[in-house]
CHARMM-style PDB file with segment names, atoms N, HN, CA, C and O in Angstrom:
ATOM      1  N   UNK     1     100.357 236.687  74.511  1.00  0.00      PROA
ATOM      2  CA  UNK     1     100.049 235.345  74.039  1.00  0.00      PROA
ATOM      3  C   UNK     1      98.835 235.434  73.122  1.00  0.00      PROA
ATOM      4  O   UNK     1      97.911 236.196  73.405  1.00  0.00      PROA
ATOM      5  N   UNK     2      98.816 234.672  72.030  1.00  0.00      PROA
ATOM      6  HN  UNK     2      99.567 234.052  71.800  1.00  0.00      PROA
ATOM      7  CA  UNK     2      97.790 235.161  70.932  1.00  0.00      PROA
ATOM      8  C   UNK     2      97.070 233.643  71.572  1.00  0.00      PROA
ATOM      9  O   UNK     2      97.577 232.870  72.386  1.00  0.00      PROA
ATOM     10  N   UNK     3      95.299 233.518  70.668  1.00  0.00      PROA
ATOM     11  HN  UNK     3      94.887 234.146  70.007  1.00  0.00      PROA
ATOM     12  CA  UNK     3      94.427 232.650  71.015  1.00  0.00      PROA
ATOM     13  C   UNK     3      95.163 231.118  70.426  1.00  0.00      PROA
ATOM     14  O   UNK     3      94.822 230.002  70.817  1.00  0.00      PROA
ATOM     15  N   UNK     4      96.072 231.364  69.560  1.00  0.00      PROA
ATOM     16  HN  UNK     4      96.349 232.271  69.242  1.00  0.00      PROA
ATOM     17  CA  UNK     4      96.585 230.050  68.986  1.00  0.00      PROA
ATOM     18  C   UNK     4      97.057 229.397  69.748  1.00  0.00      PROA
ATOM     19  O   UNK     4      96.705 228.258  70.054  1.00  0.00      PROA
ATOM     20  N   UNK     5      98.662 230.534  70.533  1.00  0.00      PROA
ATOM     21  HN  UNK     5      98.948 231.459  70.285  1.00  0.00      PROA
ATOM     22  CA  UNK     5      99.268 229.891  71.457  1.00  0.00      PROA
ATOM     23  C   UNK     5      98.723 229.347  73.005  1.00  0.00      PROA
ATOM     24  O   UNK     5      99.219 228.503  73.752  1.00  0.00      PROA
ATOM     25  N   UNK     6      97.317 230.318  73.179  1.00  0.00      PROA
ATOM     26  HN  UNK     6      96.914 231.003  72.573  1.00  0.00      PROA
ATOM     27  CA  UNK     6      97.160 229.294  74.328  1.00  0.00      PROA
ATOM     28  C   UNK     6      96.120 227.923  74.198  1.00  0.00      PROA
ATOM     29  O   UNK     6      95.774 227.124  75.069  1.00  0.00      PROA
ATOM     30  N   UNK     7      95.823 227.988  72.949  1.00  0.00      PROA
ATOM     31  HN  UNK     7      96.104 228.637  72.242  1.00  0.00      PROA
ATOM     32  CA  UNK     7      95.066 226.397  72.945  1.00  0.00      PROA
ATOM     33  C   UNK     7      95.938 225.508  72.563  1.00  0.00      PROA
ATOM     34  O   UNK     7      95.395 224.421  72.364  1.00  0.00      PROA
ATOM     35  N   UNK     8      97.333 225.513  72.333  1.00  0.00      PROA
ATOM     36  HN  UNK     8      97.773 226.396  72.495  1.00  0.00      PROA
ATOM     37  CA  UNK     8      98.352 224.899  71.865  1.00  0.00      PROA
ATOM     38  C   UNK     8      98.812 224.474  73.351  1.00  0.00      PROA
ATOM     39  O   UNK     8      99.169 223.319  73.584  1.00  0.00      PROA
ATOM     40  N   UNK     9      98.779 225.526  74.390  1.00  0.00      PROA
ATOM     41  HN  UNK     9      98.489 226.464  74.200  1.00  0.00      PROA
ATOM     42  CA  UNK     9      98.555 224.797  75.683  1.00  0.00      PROA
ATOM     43  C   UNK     9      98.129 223.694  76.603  1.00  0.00      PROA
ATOM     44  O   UNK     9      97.035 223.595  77.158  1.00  0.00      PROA
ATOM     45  N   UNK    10      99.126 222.900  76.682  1.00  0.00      PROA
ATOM     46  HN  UNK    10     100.015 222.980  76.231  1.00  0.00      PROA
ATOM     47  CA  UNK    10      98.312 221.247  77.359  1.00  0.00      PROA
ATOM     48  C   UNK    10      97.727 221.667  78.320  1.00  0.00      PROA
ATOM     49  O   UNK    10      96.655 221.075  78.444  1.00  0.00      PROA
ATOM     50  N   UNK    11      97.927 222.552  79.229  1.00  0.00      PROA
ATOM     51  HN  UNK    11      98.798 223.034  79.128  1.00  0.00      PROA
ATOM     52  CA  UNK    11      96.869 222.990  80.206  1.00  0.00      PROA
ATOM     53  C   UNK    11      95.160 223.685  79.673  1.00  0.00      PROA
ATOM     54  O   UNK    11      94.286 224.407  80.152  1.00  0.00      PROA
ATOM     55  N   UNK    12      95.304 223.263  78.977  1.00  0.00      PROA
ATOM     56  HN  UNK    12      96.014 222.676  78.588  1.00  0.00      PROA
ATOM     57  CA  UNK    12      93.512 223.951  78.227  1.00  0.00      PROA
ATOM     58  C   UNK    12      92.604 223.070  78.771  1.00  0.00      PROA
ATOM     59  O   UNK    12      93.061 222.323  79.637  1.00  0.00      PROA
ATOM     60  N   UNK    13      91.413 222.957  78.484  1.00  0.00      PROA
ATOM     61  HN  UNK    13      91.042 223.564  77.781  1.00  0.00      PROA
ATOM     62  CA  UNK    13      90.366 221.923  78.557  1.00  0.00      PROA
ATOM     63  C   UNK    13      88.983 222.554  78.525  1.00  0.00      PROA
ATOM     64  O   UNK    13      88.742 223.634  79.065  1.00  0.00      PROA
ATOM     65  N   UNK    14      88.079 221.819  77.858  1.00  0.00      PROA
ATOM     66  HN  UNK    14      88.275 220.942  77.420  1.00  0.00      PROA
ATOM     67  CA  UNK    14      86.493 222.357  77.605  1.00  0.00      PROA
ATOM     68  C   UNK    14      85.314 221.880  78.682  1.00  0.00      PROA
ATOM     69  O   UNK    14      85.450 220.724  79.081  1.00  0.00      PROA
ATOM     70  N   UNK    15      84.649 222.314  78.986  1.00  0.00      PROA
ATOM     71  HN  UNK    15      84.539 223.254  78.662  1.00  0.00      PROA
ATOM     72  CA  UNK    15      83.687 221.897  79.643  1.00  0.00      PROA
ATOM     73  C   UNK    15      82.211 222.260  79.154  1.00  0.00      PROA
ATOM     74  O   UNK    15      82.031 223.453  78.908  1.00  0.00      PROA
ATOM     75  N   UNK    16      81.119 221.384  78.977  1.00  0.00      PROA
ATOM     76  HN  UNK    16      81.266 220.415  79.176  1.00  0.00      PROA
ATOM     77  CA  UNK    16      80.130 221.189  78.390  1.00  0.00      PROA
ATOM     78  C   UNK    16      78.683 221.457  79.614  1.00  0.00      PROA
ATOM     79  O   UNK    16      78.563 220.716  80.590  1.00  0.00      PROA
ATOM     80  N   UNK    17      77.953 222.314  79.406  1.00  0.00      PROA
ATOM     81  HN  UNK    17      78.050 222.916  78.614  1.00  0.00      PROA
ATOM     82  CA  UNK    17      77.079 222.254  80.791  1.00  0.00      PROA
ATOM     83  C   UNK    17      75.806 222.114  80.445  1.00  0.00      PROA
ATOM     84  O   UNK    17      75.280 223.016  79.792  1.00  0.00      PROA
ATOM     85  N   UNK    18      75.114 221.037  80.788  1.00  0.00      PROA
ATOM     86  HN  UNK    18      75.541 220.305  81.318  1.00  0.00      PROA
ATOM     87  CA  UNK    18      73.438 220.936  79.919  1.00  0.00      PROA
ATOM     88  C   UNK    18      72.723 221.379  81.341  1.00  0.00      PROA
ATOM     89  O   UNK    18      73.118 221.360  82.507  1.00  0.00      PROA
ATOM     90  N   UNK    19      71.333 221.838  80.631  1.00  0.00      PROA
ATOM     91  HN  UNK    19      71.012 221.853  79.684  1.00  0.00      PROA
ATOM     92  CA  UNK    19      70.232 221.612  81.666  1.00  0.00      PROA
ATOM     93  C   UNK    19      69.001 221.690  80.485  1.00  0.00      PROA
ATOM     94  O   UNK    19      68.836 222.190  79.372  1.00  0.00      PROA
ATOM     95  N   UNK    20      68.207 220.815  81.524  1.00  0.00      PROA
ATOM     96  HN  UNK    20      68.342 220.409  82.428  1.00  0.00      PROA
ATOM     97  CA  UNK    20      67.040 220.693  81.247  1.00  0.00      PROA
ATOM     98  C   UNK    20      65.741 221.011  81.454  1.00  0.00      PROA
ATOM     99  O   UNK    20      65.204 220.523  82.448  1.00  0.00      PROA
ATOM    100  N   UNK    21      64.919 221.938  80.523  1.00  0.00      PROA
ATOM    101  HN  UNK    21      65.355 222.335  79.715  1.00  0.00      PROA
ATOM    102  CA  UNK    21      64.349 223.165  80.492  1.00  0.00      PROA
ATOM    103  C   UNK    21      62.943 222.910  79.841  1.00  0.00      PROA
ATOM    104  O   UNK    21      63.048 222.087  78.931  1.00  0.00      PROA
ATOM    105  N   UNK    22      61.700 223.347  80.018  1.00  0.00      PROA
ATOM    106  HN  UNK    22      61.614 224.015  80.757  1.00  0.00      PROA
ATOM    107  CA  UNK    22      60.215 223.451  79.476  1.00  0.00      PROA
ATOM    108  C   UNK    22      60.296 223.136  77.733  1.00  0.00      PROA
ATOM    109  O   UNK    22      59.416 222.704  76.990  1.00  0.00      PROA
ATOM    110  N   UNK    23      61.669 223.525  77.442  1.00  0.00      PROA
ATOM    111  HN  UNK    23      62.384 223.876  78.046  1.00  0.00      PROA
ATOM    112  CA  UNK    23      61.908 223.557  75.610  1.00  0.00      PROA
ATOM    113  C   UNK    23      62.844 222.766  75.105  1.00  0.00      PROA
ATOM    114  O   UNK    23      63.209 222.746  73.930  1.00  0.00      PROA
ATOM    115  N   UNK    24      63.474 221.723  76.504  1.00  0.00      PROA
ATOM    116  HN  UNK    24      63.177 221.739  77.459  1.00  0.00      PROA
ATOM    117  CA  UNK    24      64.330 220.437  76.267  1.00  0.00      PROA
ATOM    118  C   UNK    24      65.675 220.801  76.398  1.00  0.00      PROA
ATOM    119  O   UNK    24      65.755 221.946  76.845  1.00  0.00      PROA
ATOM    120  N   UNK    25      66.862 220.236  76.167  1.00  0.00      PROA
ATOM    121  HN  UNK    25      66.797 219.306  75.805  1.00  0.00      PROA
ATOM    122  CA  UNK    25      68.238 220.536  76.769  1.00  0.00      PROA
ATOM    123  C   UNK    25      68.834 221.802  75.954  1.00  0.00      PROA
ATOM    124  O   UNK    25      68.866 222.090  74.757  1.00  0.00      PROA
ATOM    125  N   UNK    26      69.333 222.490  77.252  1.00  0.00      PROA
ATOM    126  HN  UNK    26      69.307 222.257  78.224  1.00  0.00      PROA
ATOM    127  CA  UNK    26      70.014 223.823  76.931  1.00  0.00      PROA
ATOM    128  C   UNK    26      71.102 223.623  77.132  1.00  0.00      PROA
ATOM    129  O   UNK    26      71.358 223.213  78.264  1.00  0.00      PROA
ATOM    130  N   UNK    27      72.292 223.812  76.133  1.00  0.00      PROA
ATOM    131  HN  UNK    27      72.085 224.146  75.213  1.00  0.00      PROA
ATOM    132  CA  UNK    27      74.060 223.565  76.478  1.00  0.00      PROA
ATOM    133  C   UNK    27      74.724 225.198  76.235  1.00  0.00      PROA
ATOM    134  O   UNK    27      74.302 226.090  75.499  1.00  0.00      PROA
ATOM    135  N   UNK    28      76.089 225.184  77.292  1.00  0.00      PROA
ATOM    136  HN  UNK    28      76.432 224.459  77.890  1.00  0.00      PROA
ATOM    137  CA  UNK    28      76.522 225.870  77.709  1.00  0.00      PROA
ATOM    138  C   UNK    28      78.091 225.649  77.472  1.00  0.00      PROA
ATOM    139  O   UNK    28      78.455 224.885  78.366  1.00  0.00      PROA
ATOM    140  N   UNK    29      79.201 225.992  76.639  1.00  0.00      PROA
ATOM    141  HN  UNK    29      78.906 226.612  75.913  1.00  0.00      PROA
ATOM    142  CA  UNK    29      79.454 225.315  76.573  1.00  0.00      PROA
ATOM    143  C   UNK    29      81.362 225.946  76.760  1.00  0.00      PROA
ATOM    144  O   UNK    29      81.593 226.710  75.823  1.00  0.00      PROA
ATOM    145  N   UNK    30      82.128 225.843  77.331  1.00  0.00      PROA
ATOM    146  HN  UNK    30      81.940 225.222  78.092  1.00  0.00      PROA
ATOM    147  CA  UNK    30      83.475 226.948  77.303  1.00  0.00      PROA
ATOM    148  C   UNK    30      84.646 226.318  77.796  1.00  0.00      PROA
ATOM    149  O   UNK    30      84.473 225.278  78.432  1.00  0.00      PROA
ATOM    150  N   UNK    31      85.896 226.765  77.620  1.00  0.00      PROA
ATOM    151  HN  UNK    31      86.037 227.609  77.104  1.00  0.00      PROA
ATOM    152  CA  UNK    31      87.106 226.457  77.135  1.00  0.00      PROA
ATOM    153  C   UNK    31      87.811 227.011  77.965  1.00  0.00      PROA
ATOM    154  O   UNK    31      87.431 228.175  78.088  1.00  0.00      PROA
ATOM    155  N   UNK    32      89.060 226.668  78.917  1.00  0.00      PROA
ATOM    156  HN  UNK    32      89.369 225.722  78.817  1.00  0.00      PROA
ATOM    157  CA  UNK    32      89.393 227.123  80.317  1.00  0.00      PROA
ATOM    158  C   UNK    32      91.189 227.033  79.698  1.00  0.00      PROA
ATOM    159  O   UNK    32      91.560 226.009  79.123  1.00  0.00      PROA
ATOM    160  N   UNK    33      91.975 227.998  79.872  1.00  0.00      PROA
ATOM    161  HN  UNK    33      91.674 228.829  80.338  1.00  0.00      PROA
ATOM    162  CA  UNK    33      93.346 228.229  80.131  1.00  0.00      PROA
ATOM    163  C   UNK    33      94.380 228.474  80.695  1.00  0.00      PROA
ATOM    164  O   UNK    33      94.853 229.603  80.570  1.00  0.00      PROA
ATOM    165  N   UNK    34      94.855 227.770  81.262  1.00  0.00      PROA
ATOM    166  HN  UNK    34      94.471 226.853  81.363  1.00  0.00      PROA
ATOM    167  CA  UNK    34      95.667 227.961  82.217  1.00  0.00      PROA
ATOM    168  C   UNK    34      96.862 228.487  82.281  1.00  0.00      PROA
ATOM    169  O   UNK    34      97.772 227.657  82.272  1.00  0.00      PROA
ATOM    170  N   UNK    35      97.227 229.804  82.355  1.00  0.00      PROA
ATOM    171  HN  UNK    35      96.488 230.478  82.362  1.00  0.00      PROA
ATOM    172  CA  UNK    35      98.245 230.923  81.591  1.00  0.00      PROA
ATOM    173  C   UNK    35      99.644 230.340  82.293  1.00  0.00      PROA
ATOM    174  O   UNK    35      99.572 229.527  83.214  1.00  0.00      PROA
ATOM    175  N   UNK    36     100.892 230.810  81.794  1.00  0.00      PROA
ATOM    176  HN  UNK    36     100.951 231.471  81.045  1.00  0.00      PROA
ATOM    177  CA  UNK    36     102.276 230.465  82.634  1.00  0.00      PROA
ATOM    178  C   UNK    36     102.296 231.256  83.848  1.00  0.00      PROA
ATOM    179  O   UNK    36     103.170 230.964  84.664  1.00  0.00      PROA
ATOM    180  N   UNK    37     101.156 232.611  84.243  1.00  0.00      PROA
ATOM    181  HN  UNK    37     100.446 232.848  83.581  1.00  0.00      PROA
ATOM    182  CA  UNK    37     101.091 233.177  85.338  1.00  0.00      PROA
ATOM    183  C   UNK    37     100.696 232.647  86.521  1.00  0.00      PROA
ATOM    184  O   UNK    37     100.986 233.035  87.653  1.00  0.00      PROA
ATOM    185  N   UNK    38      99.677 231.285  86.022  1.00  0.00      PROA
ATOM    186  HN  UNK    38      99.441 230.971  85.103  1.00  0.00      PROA
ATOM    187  CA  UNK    38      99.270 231.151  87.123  1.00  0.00      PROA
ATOM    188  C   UNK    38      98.005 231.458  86.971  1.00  0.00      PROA
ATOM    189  O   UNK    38      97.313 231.005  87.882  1.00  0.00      PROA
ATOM    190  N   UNK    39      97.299 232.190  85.986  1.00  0.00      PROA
ATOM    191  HN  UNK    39      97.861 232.558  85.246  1.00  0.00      PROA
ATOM    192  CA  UNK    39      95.928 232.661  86.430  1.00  0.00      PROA
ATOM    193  C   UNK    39      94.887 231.784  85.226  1.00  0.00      PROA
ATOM    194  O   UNK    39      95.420 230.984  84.457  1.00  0.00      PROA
ATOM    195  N   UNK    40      93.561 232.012  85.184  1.00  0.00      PROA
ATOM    196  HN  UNK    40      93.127 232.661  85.808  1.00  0.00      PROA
ATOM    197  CA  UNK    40      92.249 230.788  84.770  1.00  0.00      PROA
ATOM    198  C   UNK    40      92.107 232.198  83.341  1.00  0.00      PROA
ATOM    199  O   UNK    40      92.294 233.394  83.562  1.00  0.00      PROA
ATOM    200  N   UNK    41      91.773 231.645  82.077  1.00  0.00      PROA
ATOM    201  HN  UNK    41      91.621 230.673  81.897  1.00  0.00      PROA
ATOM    202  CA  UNK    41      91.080 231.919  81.315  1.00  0.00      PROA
ATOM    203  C   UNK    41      90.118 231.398  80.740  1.00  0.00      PROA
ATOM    204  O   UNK    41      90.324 230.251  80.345  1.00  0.00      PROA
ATOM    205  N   UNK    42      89.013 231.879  80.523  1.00  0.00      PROA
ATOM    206  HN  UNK    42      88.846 232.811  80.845  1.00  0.00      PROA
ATOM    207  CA  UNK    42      87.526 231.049  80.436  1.00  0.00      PROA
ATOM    208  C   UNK    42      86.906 232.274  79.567  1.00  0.00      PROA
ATOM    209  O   UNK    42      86.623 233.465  79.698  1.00  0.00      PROA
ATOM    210  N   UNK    43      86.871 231.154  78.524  1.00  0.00      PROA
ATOM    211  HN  UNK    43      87.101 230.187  78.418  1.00  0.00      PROA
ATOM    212  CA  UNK    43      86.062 231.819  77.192  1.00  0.00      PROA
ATOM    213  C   UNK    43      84.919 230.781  76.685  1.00  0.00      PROA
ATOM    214  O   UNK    43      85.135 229.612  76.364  1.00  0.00      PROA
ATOM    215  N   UNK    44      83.512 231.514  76.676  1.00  0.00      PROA
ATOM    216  HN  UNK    44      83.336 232.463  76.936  1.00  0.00      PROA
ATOM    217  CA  UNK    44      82.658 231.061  76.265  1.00  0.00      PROA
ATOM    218  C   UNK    44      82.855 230.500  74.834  1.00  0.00      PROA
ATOM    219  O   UNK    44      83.537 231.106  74.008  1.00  0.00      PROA
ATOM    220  N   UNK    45      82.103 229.067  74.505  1.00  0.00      PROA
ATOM    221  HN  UNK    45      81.548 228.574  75.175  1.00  0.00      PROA
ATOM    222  CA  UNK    45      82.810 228.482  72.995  1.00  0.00      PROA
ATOM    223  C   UNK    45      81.214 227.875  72.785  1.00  0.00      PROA
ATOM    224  O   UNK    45      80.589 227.403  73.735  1.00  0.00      PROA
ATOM    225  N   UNK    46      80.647 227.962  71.380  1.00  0.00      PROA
ATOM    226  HN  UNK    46      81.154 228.346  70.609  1.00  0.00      PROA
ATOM    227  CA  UNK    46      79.763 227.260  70.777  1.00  0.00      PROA
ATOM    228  C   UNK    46      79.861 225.620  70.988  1.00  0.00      PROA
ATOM    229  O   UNK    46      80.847 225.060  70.509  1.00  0.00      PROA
ATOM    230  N   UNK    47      78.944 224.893  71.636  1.00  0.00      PROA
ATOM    231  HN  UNK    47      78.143 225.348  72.025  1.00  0.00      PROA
ATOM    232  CA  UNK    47      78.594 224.078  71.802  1.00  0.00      PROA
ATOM    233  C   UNK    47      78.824 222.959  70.066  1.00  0.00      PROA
ATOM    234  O   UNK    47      78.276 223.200  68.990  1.00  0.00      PROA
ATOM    235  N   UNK    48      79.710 221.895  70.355  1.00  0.00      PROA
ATOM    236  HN  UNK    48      80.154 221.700  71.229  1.00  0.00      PROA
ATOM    237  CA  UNK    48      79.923 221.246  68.695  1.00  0.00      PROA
ATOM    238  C   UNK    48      78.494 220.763  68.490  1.00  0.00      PROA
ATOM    239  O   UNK    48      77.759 221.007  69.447  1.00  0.00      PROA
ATOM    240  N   UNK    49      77.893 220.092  67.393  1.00  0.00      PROA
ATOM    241  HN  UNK    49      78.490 219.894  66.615  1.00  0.00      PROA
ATOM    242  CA  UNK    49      76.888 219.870  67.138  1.00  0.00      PROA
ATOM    243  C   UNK    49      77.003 218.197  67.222  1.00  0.00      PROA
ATOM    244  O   UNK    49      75.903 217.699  67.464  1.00  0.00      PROA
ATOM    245  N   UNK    50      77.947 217.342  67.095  1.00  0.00      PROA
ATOM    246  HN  UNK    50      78.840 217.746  66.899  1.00  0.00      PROA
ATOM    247  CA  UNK    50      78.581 216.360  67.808  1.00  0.00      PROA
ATOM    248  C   UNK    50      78.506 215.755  68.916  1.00  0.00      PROA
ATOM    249  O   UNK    50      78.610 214.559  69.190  1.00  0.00      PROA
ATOM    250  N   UNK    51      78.272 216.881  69.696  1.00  0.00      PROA
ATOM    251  HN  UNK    51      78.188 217.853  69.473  1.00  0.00      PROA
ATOM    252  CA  UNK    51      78.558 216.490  71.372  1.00  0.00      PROA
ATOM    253  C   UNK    51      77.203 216.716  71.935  1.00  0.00      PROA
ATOM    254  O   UNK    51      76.723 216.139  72.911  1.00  0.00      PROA
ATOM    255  N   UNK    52      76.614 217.684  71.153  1.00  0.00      PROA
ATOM    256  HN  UNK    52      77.005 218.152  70.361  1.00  0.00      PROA
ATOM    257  CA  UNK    52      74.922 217.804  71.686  1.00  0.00      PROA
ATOM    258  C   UNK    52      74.351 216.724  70.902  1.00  0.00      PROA
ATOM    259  O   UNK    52      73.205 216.596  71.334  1.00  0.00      PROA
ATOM    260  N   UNK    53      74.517 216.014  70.124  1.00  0.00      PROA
ATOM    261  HN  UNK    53      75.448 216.118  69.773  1.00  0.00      PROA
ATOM    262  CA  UNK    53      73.641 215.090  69.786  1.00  0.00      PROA
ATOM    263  C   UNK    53      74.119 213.688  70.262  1.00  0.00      PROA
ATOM    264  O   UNK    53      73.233 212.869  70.016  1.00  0.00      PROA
ATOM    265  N   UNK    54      75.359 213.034  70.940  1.00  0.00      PROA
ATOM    266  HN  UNK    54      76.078 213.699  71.140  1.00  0.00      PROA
ATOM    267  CA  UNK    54      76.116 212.540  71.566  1.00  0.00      PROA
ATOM    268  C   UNK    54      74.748 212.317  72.955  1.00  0.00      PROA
ATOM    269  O   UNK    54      73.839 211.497  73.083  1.00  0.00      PROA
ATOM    270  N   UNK    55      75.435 214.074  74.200  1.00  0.00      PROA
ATOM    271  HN  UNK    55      76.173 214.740  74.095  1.00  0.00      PROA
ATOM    272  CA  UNK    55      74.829 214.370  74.835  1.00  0.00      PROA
ATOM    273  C   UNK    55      73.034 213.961  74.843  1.00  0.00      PROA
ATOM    274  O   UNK    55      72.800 212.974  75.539  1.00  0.00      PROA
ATOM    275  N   UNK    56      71.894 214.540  74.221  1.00  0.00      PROA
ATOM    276  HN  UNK    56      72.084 215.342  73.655  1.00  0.00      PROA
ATOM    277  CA  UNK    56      70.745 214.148  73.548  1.00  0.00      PROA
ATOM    278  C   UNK    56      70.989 212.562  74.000  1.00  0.00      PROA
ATOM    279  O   UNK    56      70.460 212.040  74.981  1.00  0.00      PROA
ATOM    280  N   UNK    57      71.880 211.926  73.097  1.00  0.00      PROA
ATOM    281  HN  UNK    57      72.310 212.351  72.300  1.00  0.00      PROA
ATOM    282  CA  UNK    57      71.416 210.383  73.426  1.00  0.00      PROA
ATOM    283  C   UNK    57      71.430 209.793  74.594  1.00  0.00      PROA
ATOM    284  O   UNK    57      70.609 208.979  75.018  1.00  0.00      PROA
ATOM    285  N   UNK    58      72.694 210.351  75.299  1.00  0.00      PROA
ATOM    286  HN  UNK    58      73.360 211.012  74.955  1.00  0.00      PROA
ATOM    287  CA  UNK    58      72.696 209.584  76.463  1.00  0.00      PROA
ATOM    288  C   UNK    58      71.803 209.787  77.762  1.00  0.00      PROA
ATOM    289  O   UNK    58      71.522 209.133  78.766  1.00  0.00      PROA
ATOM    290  N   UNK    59      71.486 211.104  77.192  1.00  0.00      PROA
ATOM    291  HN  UNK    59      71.714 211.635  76.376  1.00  0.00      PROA
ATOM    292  CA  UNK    59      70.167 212.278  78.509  1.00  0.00      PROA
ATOM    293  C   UNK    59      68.811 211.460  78.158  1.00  0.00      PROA
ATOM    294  O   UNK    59      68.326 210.822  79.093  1.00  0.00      PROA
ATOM    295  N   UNK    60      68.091 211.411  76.789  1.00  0.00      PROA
ATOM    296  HN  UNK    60      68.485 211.929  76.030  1.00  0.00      PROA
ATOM    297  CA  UNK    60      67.600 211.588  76.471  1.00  0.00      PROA
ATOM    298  C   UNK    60      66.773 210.300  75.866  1.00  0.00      PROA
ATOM    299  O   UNK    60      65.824 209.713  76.386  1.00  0.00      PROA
ATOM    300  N   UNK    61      67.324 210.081  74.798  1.00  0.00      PROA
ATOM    301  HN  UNK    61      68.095 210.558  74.376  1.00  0.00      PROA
ATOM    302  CA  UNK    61      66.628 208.544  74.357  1.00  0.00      PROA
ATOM    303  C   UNK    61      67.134 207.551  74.844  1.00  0.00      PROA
ATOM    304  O   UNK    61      66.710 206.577  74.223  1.00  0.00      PROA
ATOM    305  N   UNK    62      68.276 207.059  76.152  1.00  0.00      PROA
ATOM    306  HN  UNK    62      68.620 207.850  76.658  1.00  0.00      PROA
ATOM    307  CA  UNK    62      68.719 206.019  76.498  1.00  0.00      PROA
ATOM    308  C   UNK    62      68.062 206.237  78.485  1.00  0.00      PROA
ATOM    309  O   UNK    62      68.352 205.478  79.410  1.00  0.00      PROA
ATOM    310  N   UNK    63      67.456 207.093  78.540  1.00  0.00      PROA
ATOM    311  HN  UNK    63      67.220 207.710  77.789  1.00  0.00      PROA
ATOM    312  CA  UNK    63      66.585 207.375  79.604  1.00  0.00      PROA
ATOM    313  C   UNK    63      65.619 207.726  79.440  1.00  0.00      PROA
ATOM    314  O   UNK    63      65.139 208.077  80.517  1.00  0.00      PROA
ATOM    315  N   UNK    64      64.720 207.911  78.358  1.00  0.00      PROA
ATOM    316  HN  UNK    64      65.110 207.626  77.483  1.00  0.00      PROA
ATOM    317  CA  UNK    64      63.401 208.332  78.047  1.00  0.00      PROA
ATOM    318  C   UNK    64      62.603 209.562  78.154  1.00  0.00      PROA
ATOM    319  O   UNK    64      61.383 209.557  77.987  1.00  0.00      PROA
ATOM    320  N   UNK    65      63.486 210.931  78.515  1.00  0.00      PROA
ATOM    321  HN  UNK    65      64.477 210.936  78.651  1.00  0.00      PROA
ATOM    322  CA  UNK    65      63.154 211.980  78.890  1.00  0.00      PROA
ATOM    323  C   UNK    65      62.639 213.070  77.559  1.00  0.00      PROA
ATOM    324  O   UNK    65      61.813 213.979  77.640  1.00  0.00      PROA
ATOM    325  N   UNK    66      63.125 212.800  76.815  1.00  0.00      PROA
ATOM    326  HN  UNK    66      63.796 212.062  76.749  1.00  0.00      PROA
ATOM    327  CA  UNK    66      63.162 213.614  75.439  1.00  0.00      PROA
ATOM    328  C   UNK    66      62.498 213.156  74.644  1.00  0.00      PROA
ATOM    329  O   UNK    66      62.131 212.006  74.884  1.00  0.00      PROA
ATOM    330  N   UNK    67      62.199 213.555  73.827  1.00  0.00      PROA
ATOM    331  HN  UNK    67      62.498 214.489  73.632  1.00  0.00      PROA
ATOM    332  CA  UNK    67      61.295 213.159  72.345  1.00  0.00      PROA
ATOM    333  C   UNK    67      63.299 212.832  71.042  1.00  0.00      PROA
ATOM    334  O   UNK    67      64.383 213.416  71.063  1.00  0.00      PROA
ATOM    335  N   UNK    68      62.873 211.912  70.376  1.00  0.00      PROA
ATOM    336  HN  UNK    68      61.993 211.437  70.359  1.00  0.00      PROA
ATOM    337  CA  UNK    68      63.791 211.559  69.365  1.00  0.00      PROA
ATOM    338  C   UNK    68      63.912 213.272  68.428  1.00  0.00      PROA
ATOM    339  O   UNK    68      63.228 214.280  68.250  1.00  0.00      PROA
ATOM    340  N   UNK    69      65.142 212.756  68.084  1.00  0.00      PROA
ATOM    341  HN  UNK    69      65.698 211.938  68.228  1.00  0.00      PROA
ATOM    342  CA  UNK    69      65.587 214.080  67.456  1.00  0.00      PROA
ATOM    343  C   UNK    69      65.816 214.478  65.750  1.00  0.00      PROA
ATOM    344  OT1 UNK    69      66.183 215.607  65.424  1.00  0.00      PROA
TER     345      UNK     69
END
């Protein structure tokens, strides 16, 4: 199975993982596949720049923890 065909997979899905650190939010960020075997593939994926600044707002300036960005 090449990388095309398994993100073409409805069983895929991303997951986004923040924490918050001395130097402000750290994201983590990877892409899970669920093969016709039966078994988990999990590949680390660059964080969109979209979703961290998304993320940022809702952590951050709509709770007061962060400095504006």
């Amino acid at each position: 199975m090449s990388i095309t065909e398994a993100f073409e997979n409805t069983s895929s899905y991303g997951v986004t993982y923040v924490s918050l650190g001395d130097t402000g939010l750290q994201f983590e960020s990877e892409a899970t596949i669920h093969l016709d075997d039966g078994s988990l593939l999990t590949l680390r994926m660059p964080t969109r720049q979209h979703e961290k600044m998304a993320i940022h707002d809702v952590i951050c300036l709509q709770n007061g923890l962060c400095l504006a960005a």
